[in-house]
RODO-2510 file (C-alpha; in nm, 4 decimals, decimal comma):
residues 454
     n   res          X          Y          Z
     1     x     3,0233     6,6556    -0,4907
     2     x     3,0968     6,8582    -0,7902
     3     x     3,2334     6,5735    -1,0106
     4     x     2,8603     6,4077    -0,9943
     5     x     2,6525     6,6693    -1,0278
     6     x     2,4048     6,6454    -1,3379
     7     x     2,3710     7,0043    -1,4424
     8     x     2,6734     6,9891    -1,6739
     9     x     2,7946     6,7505    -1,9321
    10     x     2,6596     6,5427    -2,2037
    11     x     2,3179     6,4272    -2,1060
    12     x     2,3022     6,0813    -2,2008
    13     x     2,6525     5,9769    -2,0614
    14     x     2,5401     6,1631    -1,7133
    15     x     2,1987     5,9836    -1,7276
    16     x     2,3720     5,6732    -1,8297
    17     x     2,6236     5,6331    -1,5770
    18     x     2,3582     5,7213    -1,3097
    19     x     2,1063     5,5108    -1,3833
    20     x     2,2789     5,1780    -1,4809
    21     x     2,4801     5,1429    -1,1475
    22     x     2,1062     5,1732    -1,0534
    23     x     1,9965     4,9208    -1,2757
    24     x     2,2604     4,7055    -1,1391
    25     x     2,1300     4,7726    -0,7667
    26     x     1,8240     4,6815    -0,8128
    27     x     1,8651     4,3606    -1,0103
    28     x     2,0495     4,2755    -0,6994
    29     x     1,7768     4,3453    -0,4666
    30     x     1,5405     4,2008    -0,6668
    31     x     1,7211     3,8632    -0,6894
    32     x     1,7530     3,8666    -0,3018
    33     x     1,3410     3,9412    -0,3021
    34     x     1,3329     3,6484    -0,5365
    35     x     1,5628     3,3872    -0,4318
    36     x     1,3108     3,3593    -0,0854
    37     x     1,0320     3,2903    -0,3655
    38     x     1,2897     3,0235    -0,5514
    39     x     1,4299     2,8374    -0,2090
    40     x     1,1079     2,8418    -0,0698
    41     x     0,8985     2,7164    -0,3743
    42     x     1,1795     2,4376    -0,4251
    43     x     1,2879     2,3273    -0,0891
    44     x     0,9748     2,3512     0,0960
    45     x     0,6148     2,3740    -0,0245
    46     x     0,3537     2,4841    -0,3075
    47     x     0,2045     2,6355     0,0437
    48     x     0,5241     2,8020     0,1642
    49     x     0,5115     2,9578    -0,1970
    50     x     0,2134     3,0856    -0,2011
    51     x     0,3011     3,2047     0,1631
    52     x     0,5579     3,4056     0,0392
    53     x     0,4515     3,5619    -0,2587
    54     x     0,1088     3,6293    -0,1921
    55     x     0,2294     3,8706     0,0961
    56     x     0,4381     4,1211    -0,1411
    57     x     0,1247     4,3274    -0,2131
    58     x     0,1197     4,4233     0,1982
    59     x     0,4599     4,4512     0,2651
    60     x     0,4479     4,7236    -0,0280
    61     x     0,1985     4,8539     0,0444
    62     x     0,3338     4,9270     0,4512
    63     x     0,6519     5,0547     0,2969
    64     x     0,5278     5,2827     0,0462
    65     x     0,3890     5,4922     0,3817
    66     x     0,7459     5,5690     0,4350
    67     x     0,9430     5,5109     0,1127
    68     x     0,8049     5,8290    -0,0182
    69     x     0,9383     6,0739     0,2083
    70     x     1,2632     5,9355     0,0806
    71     x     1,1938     6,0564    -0,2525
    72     x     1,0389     6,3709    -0,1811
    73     x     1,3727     6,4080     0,0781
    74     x     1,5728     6,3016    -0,2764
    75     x     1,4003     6,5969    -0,4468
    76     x     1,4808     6,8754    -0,1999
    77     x     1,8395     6,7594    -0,1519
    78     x     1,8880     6,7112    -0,5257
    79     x     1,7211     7,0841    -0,5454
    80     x     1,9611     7,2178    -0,2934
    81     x     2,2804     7,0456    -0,4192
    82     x     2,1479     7,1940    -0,8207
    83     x     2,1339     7,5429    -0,6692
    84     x     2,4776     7,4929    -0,4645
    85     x     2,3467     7,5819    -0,1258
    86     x     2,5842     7,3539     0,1426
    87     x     2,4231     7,4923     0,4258
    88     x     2,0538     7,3835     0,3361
    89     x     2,1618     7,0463     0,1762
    90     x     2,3066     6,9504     0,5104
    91     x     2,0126     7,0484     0,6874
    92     x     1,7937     6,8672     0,4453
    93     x     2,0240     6,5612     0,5040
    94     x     1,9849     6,5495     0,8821
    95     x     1,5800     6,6169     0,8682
    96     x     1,5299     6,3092     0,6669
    97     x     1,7407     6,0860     0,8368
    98     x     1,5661     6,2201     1,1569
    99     x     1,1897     6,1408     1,0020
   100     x     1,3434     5,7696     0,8592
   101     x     1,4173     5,7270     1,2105
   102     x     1,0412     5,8142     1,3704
   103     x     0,8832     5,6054     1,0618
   104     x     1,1131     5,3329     1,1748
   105     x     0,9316     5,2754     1,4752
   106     x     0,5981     5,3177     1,3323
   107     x     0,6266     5,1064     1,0845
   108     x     0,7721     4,7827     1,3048
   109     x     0,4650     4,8555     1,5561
   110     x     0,2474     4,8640     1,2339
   111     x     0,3692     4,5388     1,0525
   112     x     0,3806     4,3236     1,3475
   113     x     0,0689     4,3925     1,5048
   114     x    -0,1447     4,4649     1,1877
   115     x    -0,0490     4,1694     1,0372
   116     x    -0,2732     3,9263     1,1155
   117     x    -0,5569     4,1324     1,0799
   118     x    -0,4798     4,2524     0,7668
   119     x    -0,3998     3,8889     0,6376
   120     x    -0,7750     3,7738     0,7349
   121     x    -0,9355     4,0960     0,5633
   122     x    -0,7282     4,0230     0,2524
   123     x    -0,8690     3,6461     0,2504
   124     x    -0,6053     3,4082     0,2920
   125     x    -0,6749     3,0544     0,2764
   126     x    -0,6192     2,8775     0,6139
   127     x    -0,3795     2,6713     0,3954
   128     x    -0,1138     2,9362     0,3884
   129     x    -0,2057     3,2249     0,6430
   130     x    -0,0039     3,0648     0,9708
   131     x     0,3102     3,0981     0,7721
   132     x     0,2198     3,4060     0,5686
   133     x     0,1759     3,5796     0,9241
   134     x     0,5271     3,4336     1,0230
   135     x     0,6925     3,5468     0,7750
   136     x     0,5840     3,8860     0,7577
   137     x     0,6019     3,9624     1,1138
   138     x     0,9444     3,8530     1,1152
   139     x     1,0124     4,0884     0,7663
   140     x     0,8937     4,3655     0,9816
   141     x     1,0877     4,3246     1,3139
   142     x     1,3794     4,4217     1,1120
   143     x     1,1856     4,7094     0,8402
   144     x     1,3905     4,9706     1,0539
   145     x     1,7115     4,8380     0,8195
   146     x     1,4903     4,9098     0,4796
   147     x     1,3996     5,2240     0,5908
   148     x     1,7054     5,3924     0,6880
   149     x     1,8656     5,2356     0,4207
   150     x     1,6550     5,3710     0,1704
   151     x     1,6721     5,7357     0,3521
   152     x     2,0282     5,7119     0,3474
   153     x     2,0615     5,6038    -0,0166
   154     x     1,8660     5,9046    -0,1524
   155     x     2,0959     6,1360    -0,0016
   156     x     2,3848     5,9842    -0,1966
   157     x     2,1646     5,9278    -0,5132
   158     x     2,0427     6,2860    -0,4862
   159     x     2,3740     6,3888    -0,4948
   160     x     2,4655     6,1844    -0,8257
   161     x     2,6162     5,8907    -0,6462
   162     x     2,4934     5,5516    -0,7870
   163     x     2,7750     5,3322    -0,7825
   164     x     2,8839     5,2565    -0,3638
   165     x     2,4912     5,1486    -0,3471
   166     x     2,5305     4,9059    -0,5993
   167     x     2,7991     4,7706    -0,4018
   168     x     2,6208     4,7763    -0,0862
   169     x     2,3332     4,5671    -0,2876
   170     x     2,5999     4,3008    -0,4251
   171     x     2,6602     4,2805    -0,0360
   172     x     2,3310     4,2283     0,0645
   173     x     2,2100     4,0166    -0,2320
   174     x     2,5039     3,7481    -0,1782
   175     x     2,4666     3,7268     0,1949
   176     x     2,0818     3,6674     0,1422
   177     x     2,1422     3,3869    -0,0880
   178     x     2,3677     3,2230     0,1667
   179     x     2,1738     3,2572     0,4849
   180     x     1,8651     3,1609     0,2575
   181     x     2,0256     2,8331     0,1696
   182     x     2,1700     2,7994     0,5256
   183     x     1,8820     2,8725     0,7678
   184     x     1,6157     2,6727     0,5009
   185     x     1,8269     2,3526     0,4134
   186     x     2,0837     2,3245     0,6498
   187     x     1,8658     2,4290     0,9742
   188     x     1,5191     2,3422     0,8182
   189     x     1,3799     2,6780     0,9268
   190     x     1,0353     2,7316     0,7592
   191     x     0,9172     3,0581     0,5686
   192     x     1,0702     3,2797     0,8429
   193     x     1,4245     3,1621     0,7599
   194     x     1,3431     3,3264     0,4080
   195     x     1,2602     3,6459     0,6016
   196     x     1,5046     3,6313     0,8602
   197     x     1,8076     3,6055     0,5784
   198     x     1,6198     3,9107     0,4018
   199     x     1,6663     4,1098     0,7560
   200     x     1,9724     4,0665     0,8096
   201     x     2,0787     4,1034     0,4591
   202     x     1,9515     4,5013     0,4753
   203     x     2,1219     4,5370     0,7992
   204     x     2,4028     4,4760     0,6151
   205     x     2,3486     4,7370     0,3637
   206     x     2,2339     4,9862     0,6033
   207     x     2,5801     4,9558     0,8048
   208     x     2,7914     4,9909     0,4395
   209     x     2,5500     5,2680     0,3671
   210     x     2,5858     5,4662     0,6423
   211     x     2,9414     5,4333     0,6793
   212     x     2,9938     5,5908     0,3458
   213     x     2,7642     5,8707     0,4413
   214     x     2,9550     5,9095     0,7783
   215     x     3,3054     5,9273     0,6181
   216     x     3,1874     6,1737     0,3162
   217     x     3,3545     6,4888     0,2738
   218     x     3,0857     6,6717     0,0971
   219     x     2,8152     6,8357     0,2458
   220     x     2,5728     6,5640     0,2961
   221     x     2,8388     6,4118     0,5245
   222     x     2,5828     6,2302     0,8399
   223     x     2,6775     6,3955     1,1480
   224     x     2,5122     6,1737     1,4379
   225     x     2,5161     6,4981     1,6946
   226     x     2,3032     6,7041     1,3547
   227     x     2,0307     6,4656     1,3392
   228     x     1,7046     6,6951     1,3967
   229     x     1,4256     6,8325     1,2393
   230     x     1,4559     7,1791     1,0236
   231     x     1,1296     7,2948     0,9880
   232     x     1,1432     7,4624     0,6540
   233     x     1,3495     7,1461     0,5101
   234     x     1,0590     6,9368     0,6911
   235     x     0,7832     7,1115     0,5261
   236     x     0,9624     7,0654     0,1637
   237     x     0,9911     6,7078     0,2314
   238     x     0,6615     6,6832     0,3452
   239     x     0,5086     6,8602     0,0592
   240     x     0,7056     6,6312    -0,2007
   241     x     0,6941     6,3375     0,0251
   242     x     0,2954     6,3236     0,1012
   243     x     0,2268     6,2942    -0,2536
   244     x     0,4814     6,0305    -0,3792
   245     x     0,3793     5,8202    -0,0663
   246     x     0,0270     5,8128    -0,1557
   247     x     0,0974     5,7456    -0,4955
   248     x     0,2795     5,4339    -0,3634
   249     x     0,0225     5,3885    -0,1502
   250     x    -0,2653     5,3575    -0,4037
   251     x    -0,0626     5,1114    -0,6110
   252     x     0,0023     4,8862    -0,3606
   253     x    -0,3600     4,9409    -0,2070
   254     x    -0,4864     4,8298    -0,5378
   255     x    -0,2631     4,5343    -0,5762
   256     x    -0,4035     4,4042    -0,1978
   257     x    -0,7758     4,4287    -0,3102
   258     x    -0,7020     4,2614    -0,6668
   259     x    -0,4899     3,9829    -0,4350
   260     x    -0,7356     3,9540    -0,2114
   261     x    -0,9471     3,8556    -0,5385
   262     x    -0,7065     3,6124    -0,6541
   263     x    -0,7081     3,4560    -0,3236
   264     x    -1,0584     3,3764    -0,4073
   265     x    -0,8891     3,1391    -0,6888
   266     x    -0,7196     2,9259    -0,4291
   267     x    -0,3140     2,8271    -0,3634
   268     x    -0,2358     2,7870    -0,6881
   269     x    -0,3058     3,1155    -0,8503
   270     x    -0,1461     3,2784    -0,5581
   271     x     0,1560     3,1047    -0,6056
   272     x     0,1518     3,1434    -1,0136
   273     x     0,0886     3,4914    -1,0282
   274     x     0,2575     3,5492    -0,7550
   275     x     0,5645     3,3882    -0,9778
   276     x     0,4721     3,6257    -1,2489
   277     x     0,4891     3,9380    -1,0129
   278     x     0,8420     3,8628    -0,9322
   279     x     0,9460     3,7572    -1,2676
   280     x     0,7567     4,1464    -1,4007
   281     x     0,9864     4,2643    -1,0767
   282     x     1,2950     4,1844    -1,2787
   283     x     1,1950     4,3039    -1,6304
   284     x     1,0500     4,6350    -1,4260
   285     x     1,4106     4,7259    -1,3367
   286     x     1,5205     4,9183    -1,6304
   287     x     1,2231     5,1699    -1,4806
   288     x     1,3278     5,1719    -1,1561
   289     x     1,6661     5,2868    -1,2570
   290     x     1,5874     5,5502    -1,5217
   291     x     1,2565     5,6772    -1,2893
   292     x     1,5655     5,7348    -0,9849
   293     x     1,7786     5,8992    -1,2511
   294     x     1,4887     6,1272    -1,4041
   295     x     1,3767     6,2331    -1,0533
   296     x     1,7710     6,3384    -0,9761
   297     x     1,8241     6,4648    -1,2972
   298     x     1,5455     6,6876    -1,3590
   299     x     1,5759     6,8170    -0,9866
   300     x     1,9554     6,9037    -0,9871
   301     x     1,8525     7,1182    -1,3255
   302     x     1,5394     7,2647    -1,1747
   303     x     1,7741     7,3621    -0,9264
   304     x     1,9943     7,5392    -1,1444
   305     x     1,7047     7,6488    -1,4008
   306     x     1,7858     7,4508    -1,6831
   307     x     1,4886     7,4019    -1,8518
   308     x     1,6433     7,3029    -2,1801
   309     x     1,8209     7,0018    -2,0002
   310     x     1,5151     6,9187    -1,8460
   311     x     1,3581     6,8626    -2,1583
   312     x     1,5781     6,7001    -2,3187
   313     x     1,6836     6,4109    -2,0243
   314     x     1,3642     6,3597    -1,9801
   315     x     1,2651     6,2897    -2,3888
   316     x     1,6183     6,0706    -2,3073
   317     x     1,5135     5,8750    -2,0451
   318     x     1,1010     5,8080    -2,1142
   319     x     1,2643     5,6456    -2,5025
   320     x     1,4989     5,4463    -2,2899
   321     x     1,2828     5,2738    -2,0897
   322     x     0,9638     5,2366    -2,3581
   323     x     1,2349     5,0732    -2,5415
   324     x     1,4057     4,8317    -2,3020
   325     x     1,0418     4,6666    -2,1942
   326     x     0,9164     4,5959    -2,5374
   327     x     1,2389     4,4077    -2,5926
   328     x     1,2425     4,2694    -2,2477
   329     x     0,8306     4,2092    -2,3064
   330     x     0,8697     4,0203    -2,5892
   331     x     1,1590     3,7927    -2,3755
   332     x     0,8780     3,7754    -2,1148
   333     x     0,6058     3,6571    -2,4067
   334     x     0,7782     3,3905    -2,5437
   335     x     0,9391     3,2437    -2,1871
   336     x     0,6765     3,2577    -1,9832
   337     x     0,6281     2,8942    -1,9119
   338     x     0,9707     2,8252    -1,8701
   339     x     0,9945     3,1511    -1,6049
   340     x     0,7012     3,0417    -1,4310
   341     x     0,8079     2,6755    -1,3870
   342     x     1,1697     2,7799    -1,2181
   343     x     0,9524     2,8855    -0,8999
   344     x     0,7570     2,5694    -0,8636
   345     x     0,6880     2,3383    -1,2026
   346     x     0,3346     2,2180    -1,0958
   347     x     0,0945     2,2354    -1,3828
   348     x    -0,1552     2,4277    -1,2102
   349     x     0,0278     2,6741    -1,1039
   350     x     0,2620     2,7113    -1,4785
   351     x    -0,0913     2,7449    -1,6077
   352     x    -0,1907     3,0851    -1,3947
   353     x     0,1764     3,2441    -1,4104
   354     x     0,1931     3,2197    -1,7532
   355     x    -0,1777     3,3155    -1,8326
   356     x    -0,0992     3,6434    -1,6792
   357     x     0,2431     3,6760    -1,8309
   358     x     0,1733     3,6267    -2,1847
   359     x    -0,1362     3,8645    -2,1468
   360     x     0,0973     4,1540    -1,9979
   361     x     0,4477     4,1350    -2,1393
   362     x     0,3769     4,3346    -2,4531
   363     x     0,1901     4,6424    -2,2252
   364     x     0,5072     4,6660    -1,9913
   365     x     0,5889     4,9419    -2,2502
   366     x     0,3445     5,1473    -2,0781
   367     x     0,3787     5,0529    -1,7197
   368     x     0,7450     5,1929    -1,7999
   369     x     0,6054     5,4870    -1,9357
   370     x     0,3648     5,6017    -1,6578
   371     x     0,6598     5,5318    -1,3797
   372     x     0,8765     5,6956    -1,5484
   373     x     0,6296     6,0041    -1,6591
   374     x     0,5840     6,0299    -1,3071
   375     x     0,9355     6,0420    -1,2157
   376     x     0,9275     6,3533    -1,4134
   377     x     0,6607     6,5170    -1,2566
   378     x     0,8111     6,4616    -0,9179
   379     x     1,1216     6,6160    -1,0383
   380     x     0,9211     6,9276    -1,1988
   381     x     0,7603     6,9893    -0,8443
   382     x     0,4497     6,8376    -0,9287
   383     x     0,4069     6,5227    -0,7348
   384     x     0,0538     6,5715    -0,7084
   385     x    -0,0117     6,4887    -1,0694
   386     x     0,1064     6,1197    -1,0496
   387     x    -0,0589     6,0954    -0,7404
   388     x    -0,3578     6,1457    -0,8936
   389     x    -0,2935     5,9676    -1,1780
   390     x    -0,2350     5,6651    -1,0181
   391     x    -0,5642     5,7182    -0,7529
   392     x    -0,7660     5,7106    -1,0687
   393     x    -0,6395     5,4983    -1,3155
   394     x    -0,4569     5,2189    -1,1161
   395     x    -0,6417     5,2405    -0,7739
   396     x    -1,0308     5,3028    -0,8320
   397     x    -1,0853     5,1842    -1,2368
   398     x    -0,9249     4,8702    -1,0757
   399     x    -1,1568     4,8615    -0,7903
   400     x    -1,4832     4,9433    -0,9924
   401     x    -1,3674     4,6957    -1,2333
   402     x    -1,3328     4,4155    -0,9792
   403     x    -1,6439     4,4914    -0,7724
   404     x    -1,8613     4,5106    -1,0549
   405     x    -1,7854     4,2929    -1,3502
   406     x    -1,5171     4,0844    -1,1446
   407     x    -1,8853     4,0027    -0,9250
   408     x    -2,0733     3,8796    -1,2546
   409     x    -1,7728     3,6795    -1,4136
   410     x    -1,5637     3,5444    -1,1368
   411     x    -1,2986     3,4531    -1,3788
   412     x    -0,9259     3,4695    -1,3150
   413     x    -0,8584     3,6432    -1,6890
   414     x    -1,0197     3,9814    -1,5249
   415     x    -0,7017     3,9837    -1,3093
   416     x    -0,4889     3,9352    -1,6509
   417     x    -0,5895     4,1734    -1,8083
   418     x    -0,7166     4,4391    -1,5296
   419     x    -0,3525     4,5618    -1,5440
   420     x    -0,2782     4,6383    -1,8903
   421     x    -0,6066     4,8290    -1,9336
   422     x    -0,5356     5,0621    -1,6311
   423     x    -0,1314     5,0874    -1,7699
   424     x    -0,3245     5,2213    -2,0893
   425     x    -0,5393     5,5076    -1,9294
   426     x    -0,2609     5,6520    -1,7422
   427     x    -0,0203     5,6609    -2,0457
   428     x    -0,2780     5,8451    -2,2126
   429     x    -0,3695     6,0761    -1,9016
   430     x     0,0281     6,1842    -1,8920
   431     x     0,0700     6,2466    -2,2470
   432     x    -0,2154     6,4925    -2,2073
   433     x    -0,0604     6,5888    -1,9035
   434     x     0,3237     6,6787    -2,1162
   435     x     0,1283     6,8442    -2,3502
   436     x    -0,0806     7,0311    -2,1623
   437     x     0,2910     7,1263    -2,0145
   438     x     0,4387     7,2106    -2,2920
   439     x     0,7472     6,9664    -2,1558
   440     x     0,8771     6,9468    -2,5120
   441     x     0,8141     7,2599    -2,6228
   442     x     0,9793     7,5992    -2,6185
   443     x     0,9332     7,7696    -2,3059
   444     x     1,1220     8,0250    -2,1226
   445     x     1,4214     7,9275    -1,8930
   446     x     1,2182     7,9121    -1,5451
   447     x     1,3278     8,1019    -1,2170
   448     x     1,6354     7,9669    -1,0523
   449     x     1,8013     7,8043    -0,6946
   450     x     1,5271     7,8492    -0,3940
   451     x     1,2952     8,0204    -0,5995
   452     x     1,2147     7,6859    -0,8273
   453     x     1,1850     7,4777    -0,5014
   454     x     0,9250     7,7032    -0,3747
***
């Protein structure tokens, strides 16, 4: 465990090599979330588009319940592996493998059952909600693969492994493609091919994932017979995991109301900016990395009470990302037609993809910023800042602004540019925030080991 641990070294090469295996990962798993979107839109239907991409917001939204714990479950272990305490990183380990596997249930009860109810509150069109129901109820038979997997892989993140996940996603991603193509043009399955190659494509990964763990000679080695709740690692996980979840949660709550208003706009805006959320997924990844490799990084050094590290990756990795999406932005600016039209090239729905695109690309900047800002919180011990943050500034300004001047001016440019001008207020809010901080500054060297978890 020793050779990946983040507390020693030169900063940028550890961040680096953390966070671009990471990088790598994800681009994987977003493909396999976007090849469904590409088969589907091409094979199949404008219908079975819209079908499939109008559903993200919920399926997020059900998994950011869970997918929180395994960050706040990240944090402690990353915390206990910093302070070099075996005994309490294997307990940690155990605890939130045992919680993955009581959300695991919850969660499949939850998505099949609450699906259809939640589909008709949201407002889809009659045109699309048969096969939006499939396919979701199908995604979330098999959600107890996603979950453990993503348990599992923040135990080896928080330990400064990145690379055997990537793998595992390469897996996953090139068995999706294949059972996509197989089950939708070979055995002219409908959307719930798409979401049947997705579920067993994560089964995969969760059997490559937990292998590794099961063979690892470290201390957060899985040992089947250890799987049980230790209270004091529960409450930690709790503590970080409550807030990260509802920050999740808020997002993705958000993102349902405003689809529920673009639903209003008929199947053709759900499939184009639909498009353009999955297009955003991809340029979003250089985040996603760097927000996995701040939360690890800052926590391993919290853990060991380097302060002066903590600064400093965290100045690293906020330029990193800021930087990457204004070049990646402007890609997004001037493609955005071209992007849009690779999902489905009807004119209509080009027109709405690319409307929101080209109003957007150049604020991804921020959106990079405030994930990342809060990535840094989180691994400070402060989850409940970005929570929140993100309660405010991307949950309720979004819902005042859609119940009140999205009720005068039913116009589809209030969903354009709804998400830029919340991406603005909480950039703002967490600069305050650092300086408020001191983050950059020159503080003291804070206390050390159990005492900074606590």
């Amino acid at each position: 465990m020793q050779k990946n641990l983040m507390t020693e070294g030169n900063i940028r090469r550890k961040m680096l090599g953390f966070a671009l295996p990471i990088l790598a990962g994800y681009f994987f798993q977003q493909l396999y979330n976007t090849v469904d979107a590409l088969i589907v839109g091409n094979y199949l239907d404008a219908d079975a588009l819209a079908a499939v991409t109008s559903t993200s917001s919920y399926m997020y939204f059900m998994i950011a319940l869970v997918s929180g714990f395994s960050t706040g479950a990240g944090i402690i272990i990353a915390r206990h592996i910093g302070a070099g305490d075996h005994e309490q990183t294997g307990k940690a380990v155990h605890t939130a493998v045992a919680l993955s596997l009581v959300f695991s249930v919850i969660l499949t009860l939850l998505g099949i059952f609450g699906t259809p109810w939640i589909l008709r509150i949201m407002g889809t069109p009659e045109s699309v909600y048969a096969r939006s129901c499939r396919y979701l109820q199908v995604y979330f038979a098999g959600s107890f693969a996603l979950i453990l997997y993503n348990m599992l892989v923040s135990v080896l993140q928080a330990s400064g492994e990145s690379r055997f996940p990537l793998l595992c996603l390469v897996a996953s991603s090139l068995t999706n493609i294949v059972l996509d193509v197989l089950l939708i043009t070979l055995f002219h399955m409908d959307v719930e091919g798409a979401a049947l190659a997705t579920v067993l494509s994560e089964i995969l990964s969760l059997v490559l994932v937990a292998w590794k763990l099961l063979h690892s000679p470290d201390a957060i080695r899985l040992r089947p017979g250890q799987i049980r709740f230790d209270m004091p690692n529960l409450r930690y996980i709790i503590r970080y995991g409550i807030p990260t979840a509802m920050q999740g949660c808020v997002i993705d709550l958000s993102n349902m109301l405003i689809q529920s208003y673009i639903n209003s706009f008929g199947r053709d805006a759900m499939a184009g900016i639909g498009a353009s959320l999955k297009i955003e997924g991809f340029f979003f990844l250089p985040v996603t990395a760097f927000s996995m490799a701040l939360t690890t990084f800052v926590s391993q050094n919290m853990g060991a009470g380097k302060m002066k590290r903590v600064r400093e990756g965290a100045r690293f990795g906020l330029g990193c990302t800021a930087i990457m999406l204004l070049v990646l932005g402007t890609v997004a600016w001037f493609l955005a037609p071209q992007l849009i039209s690779l999902f489905n090239a009807d004119p209509a729905i080009v027109r709405y993809g690319a409307g929101r695109t080209t109003v957007c690309a150049f604020f991804y900047c921020l959106l990079g910023f405030s994930h990342t800002a809060s990535a840094v919180m989180r691994g400070l011990g402060k989850p409940v800042v970005p929570m929140l943050v993100m309660l405010i500034c991307w949950c309720a300004v979004r819902i005042l602004l859609l119940f009140t001047i999205g009720q005068i001016f039913h116009d589809i440019r209030l969903i354009y540019w709804v998400y830029p001008f919340t991406w603005s207020l909480s950039t703002i809010v967490y600069l305050i925030s650092f300086r408020r901080l001191n983050l950059f500054g020159h503080r003291h060297e804070p206390e050390t080991g159990a005492e900074a978890i606590g």
